[in-house]
PAMILO-712438 format. One record per residue (C-alpha): y, z, x; residue in three letters. Coordinates in steps of 0.5 Angstrom, whole numbers, plus 500, padded with zeros to 3 digits. Example, Ala and Ser with C-alpha at 12.3 -4.5 7.8 and 13.67 -1.06 7.14 Angstrom:
# residues 2
491516525ala
498514527ser
# end
This chain:
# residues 308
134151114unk
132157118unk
134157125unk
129153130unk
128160136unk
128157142unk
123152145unk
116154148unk
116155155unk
114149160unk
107149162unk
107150169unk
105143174unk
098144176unk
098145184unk
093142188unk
089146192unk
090145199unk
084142201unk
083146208unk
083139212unk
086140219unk
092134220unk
088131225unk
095130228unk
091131235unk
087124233unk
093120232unk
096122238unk
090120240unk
090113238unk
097113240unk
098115246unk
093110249unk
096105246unk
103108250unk
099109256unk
096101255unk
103099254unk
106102261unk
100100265unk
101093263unk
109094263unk
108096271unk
103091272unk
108086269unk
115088272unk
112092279unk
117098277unk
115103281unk
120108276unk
114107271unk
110110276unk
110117274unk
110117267unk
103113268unk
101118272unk
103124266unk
101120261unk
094118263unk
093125266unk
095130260unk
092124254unk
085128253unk
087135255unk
093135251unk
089132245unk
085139246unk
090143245unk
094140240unk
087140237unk
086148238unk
093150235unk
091145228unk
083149227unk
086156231unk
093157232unk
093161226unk
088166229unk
090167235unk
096165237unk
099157238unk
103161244unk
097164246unk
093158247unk
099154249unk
100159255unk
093158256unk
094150257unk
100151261unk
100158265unk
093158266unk
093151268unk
098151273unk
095158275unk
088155277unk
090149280unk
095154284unk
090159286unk
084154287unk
089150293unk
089156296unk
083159297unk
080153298unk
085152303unk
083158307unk
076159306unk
073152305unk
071147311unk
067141312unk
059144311unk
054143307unk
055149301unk
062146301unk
061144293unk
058151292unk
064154295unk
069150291unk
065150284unk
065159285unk
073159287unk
075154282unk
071157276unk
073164279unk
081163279unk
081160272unk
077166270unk
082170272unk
087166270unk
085168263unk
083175264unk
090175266unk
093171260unk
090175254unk
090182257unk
095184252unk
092181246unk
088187246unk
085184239unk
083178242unk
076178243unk
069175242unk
065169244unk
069164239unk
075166242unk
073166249unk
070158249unk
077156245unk
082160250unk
077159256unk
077151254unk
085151254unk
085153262unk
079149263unk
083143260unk
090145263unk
087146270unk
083139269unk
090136267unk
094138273unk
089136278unk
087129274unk
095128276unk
095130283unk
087126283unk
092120281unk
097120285unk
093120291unk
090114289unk
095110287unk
096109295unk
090106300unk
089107307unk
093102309unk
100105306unk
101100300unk
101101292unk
094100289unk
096101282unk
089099280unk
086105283unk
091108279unk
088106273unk
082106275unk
081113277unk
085116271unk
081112267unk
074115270unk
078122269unk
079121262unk
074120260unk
070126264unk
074131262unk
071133256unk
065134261unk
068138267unk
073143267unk
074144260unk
066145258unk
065150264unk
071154263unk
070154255unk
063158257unk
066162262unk
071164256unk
066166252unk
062170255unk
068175258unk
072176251unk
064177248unk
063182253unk
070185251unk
071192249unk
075194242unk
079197246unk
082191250unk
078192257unk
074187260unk
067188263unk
064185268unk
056185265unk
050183269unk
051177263unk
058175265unk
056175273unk
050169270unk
055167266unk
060165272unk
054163277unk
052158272unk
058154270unk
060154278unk
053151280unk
054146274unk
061145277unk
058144283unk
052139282unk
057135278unk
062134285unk
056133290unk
052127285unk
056122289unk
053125296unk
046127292unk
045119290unk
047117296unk
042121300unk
036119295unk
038112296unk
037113303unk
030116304unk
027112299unk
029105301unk
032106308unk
028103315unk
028106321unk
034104324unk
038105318unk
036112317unk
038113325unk
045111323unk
046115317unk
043122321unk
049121325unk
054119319unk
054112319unk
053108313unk
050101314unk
052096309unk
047096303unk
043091299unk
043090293unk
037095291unk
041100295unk
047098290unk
043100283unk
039105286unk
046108287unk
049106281unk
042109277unk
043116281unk
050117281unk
050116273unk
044119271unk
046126275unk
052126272unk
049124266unk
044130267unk
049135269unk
053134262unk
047134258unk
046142261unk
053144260unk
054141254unk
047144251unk
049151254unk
056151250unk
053149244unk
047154244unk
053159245unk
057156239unk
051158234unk
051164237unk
058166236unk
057163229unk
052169227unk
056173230unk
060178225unk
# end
């Protein structure tokens, strides 16, 4: 019999190409973070442990903007850089929060244009805060990259300052622990923080690193000017709705005497007409402002779309 020659080579295993879906981890630290942050909120109130009280504060302050920023590393880590996009969370978070405190300080006092003022610095340090950090990365550029690094310092800068919002409500006027208006507030701030200081920030973005050179420089164009004029009049308007509602109830339903009162700053009980007018205002002018900022970002996401 002849000699069997030796066996056929094995066929290799098909492989599955990968599909391109993102991991999604971002979504199940989400869903799970939530459940952690119920599980303290409900531990704190059952125990009265004040320990927990940081991780509450961390937890509920961090949750939606870490989520982005989990997010941006899984669908642009590898284009831009998970370092980058984390430093811009962190760094320039930190940076805005720092530089805002002290212009604000120095430069801002009770007045009319307060909230214009606040909304022009605020947005005028995370931009520089991002210039500062992507300075380096000369490749970095775009309208694309501007809206995804501008949303990482917006979303940081939101984290930082949703803590220290937190924290002061955890104490009333009268010196006591009001764990309610903890919980209150974050929950407010969490679910805003979407349409706030990551939205302004990320068409901030877009519009200096769209306007960036090839060879790295930044220009400061009639464009980025509008740009920050408008996203700081956004901000703005979405401090002063809270004011805006509060004065418009006032001149449409106030007598006589209640608008002598309110012109020397007092605020006298109001009735419930002036309550649901309040609440209508108040929730349809911060309705209003997000509709505009979000429409603005999406009309600047097509265009980076088309964009070579």
């Amino acid at each position: 019999m002849p000699h069997p020659g030796p066996p056929p080579p094995l066929a290799p295993t098909p492989v599955r190409p990968p599909s391109g879906a993102p991991p999604r981890l971002w979504a199940r630290c989400l869903g799970g973070g939530l459940a952690l942050w119920v599980l303290a909120v409900l531990v704190t109130c059952a125990t009265q442990n004040t320990n927990l009280l940081p991780t509450l504060i961390l937890l509920g302050s961090f949750l939606v903007p870490g989520c982005f920023a989990l997010w941006a590393c899984e669908r642009y880590g590898r284009e831009l850089g998970t370092g980058l996009l984390l430093g811009c969370f962190v760094v320039g978070g930190v940076l805005g929060v720092l530089g805002a405190s002290v212009l604000e300080y120095y430069l801002l006092y009770p007045s009319v244009p307060l909230f214009l003022g606040v909304g022009l610095i605020e947005e005028a340090v995370k931009g520089l805060a991002l210039v500062l950090l992507v300075r380096r990365h000369r490749a970095v550029r775009g309208t694309r990259a501007g809206l995804v690094l501008g949303a990482a310092v917006g979303f940081g800068f939101a984290a930082f300052e949703s803590s220290g919002y937190a924290f002061n409500a955890l104490f009333t006027v009268r010196g006591t622990i009001s764990l309610r208006g903890l919980v209150e507030t974050e929950v407010l701030r969490g679910l805003l923080a979407p349409f706030g200081h990551g939205l302004w920030t990320a068409i901030l973005g877009g519009a200096l690193l769209g306007a960036r050179r090839a060879d790295g420089r930044f220009r400061l164009t009639g464009g980025v000017v509008a740009t920050y004029l408008g996203v700081a009049v956004l901000h703005a308007l979405w401090d002063a709705v809270n004011g805006i509602a509060v004065w418009l109830v006032y001149r449409l339903t106030a007598t006589g005497a209640e608008r002598a009162l309110f012109e020397f700053g007092y605020l006298p009980r109001p009735t419930d007409r002036q309550k649901h007018l309040y609440t209508l205002f108040s929730d349809g002018g911060l309705l209003l402002v997000a509709l505009a900022g979000v429409a603005w970002l999406l009309s600047r996401t097509r265009a980076a779309r088309r964009a070579p």
